[in-house]
N, C-alpha and C positions, 0 to 999 in steps of 0.2 A: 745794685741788685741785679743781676743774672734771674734769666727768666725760664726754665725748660716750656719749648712750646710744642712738644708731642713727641712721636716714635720715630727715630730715623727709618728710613726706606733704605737696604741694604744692595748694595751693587756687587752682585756675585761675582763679577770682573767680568772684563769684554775680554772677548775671545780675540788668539793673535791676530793681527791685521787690524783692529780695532786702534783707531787714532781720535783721541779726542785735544781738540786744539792744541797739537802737536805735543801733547804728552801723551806714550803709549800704556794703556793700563792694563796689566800683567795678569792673566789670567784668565780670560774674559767669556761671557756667558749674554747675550742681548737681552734676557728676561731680568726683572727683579725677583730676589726670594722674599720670605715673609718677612715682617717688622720683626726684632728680638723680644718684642710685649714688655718693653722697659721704657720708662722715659731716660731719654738722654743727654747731657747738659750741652752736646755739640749746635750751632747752630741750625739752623732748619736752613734746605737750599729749595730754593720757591721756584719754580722753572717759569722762569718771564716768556707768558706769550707760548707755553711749550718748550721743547725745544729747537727754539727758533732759530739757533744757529747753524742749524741740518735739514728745517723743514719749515716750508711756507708756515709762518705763523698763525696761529688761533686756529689749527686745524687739529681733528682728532689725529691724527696722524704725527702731529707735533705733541701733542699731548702724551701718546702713547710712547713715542719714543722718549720723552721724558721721564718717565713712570722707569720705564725700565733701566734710564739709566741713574736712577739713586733718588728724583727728586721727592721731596717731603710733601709738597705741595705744586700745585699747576694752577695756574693764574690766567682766568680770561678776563679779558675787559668785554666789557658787556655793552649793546646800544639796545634799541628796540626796532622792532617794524612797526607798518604800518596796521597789523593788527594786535601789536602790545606782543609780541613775544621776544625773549631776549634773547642776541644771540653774540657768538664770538667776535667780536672785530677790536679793531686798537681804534677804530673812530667809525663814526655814522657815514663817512663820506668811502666810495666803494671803487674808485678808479683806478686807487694802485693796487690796490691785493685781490681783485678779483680780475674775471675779463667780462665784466658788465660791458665793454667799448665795442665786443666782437659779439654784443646781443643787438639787432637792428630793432626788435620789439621795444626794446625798452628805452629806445632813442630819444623818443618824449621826454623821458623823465630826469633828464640833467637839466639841472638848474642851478643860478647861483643863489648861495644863502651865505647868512651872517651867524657863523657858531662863535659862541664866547669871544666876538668882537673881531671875529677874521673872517674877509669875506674870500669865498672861492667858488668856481664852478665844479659840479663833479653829480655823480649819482647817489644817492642819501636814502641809508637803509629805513628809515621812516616813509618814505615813500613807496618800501616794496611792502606785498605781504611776505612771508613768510612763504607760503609755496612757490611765492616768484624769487625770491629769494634762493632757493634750493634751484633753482636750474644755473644757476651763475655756478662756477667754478673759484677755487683760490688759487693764488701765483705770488711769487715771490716779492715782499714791500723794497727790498734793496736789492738787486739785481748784480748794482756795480759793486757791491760790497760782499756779496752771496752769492756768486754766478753759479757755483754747485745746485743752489736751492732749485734755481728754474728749471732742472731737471722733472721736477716734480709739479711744474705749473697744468693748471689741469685739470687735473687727479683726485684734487679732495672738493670734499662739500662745504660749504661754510653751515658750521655747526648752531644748535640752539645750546643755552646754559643745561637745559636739562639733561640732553648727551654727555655734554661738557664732567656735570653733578654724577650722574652716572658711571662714566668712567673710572671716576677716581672712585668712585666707594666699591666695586666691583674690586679697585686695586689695592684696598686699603692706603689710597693717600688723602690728603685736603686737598682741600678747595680754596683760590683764594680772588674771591672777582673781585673787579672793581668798575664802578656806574663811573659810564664816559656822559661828563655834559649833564650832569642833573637838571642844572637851574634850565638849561635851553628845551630838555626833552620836556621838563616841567610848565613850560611856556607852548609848547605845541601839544598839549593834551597828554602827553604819555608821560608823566610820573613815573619815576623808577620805583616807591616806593610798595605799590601792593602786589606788580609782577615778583619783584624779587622776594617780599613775605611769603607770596605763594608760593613761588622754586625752594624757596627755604625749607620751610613744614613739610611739602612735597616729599624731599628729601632724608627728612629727621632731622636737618639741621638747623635747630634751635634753640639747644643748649650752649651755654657758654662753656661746654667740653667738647660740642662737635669740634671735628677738623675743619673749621670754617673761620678766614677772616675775612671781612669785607669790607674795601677799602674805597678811598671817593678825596679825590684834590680839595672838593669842597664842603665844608664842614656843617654845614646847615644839614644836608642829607643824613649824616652820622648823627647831626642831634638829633632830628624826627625819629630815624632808627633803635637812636638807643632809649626811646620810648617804648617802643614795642617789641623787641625780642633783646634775649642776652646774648646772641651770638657776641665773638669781639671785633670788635671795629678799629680799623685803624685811617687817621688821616694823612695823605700821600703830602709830601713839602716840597714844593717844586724849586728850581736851582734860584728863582730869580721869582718878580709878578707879586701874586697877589691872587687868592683864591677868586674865579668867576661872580659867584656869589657874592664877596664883597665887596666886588664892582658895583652890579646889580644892586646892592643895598646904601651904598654909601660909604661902610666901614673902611676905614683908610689905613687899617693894617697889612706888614705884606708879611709874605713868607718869611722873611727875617727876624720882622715880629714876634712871628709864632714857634723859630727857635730859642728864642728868649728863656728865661728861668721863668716868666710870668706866663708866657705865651706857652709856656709846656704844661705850666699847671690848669690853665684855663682848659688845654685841649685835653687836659685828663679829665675833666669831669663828664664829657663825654665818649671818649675813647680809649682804646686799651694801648694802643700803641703808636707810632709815626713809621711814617717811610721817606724818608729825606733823599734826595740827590746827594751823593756822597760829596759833592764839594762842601755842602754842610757840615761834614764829618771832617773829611782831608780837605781842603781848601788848597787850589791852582794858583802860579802865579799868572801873570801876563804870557810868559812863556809856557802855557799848561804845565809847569812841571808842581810836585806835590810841595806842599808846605807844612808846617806844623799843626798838629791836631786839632781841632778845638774841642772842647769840653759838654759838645754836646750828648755824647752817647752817655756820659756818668750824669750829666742835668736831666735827661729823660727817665734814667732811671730812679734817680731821686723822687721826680713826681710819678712815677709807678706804668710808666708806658715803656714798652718795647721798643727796639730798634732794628727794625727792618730796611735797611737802604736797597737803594737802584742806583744803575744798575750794571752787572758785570759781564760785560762783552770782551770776547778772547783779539777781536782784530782792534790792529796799531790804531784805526783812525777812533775808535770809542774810548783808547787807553790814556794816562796821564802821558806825559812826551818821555817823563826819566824811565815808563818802563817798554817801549814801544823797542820795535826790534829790525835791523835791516836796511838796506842803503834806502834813504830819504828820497835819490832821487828816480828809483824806480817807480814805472807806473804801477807796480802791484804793491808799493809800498801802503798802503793805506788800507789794503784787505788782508795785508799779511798777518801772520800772528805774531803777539808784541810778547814779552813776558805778562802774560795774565795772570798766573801760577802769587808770582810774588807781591802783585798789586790785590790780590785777594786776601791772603797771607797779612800785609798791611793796616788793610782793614777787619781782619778780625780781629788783628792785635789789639783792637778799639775797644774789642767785650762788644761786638756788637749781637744781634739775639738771630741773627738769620741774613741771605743775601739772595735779590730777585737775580738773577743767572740767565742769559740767554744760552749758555752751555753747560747745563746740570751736571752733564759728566766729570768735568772737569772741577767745576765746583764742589763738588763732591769729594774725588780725590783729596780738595786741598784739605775741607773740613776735616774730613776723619782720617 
């Protein structure tokens, strides 16, 4: 079962000079035009984090370049502070993607804690407000693998969801968050679940036709959710582990489990979809190279959920080894670009319904 899940966002083409992960796109314009007001049966390209392959992640500025270059959707992970507001980061902990280290005020507040079972020291957006928060800047998460980005260290703000929400509907795209750390933020008082009701409605999105999915590793959260609103929900399937939550509780299923034909129907009854780590899909051998498929993406559809995987990065060291590109024993071998092109290509061939992208642009191209 093929699933349409909204309007593509069209790339007028980037203008000459315009390189996206070494494929040049022909004609090119940095804005996006309007949606053609059709559904269309291509998959949806989600801009992982933005696009974070050009721009310090979870910044409106990754966002925006995202937007315009084709994505469907743009994807923040979401934490809280310490007065319950949500905002952009890929985790609660603030040392690599900000320069909280070059704040002396806020020297105090590093501490070590214990998230979902790993302990580290660092500075923990739960601990700032929200206007403390905004004097921090964002900088590049991978530096050795992005040395372009830290051009741009500095520069942005770290965003709230509601900018975030804002932007996109200002651009006619979705939205697609996902609640970092439920069970733990649930444990220190901040519940994701009534900020994000209230961003939702905020926003108008509360219908199960908004351009909204909202996604969570741990599936307790999506059951509470799919109590109280229809948006669609989808449950994220990590490579390996075992959902946080079923730590916490006892449950001795892992994510394996829940690619299962049982384990897919189970998480139908509260979700609309998954998002699996594509070894789920193409499975690696010993030597990361790709293997034969497995029959997950036609069992999800069976039990009536989508198939959105993570995630698709253009450089060699994120790529499988048979599609990576360039002498092995260069030191720039692992940030070069590998063939992305044909390992995307790959996995559509799956019928999968959409792909999270840290380079929209090119994701893009391949889809359509």
């Amino acid at each position: 079962m093929k699933v349409s899940l909204g309007k593509r966002a069209i790339v007028a083409g980037l203008g000459a000079g315009v390189v996206a992960s070494g494929v040049v796109l022909a004609g090119a314009a940095q804005t996006a035009v309007a949606a053609p007001g059709r559904d269309r049966a291509e998959p949806i390209v989600v801009a992982h984090r933005g696009a974070s392959a050009y721009r310090p992640e979870h910044t409106l500025a990754a966002y925006e370049l995202a937007i315009a270059q084709g994505a469907d959707y743009i994807e923040p992970d979401l934490v809280l502070t310490k007065d319950g507001v949500l905002v952009a980061r890929h985790e609660n902990a603030l040392g690599g993607t900000t320069d909280v280290a070059a704040h002396p005020e806020f020297a105090g507040l590093k501490k070590t804690k214990t998230i979902d079972g790993v302990t580290s020291t660092d500075w923990w957006t739960e601990d700032f407000t929200f206007a403390e928060l905004r004097t921090l800047r964002a900088k590049e998460r991978i530096p050795a693998t992005r040395p372009e980005n830290t051009a741009f260290d500095g520069r942005f703000l770290i965003p709230s969801f509601d900018e975030v929400a804002e932007l996109a509907k200002r651009n006619n795209v979705g939205v697609y968050p996902e609640t970092k750390h439920p069970t733990y933020f649930a444990s220190i008082g901040l519940p994701f679940d009534e900020p994000l009701l209230k961003a939702l409605k905020k926003h108008g999105l509360t219908k199960r036709s908004s351009k909204v999915f909202v996604q969570s590793f741990e599936p307790g959260i999506l059951q509470r959710l799919d109590k109280r609103t229809d948006v669609r929900l989808v449950l994220l399937l990590n490579g390996a582990g075992q959902p946080y939550d079923f730590t916490v509780s006892g449950d001795k299923r892992t994510y394996a489990d829940l690619v299962t034909r049982d384990g897919l129907r189970w998480t139908a009854s509260f979700a609309d979809g998954i998002g699996p780590a594509t070894n789920w899909i193409i499975p690696l051998d010993a030597a990361g190279e790709t293997q034969a498929p497995t029959t997950l993406v036609k069992d999800a559809h069976r039990a009536g959920l989508t198939v959105v995987p993570w995630t698709f990065r253009p450089e060699n060291s994120f790529l499988p080894a048979d599609f990576r590109q360039g002498d092995p024993a260069s030191p720039a071998y692992p940030r070069a670009q590998g063939n992305a092109a044909a390992w995307l290509k790959l996995l559509l061939a799956q019928d999968i319904d959409g792909i999270f992208a840290d380079d929209p642009a090119l994701a893009t191209a391949v889809v359509e």
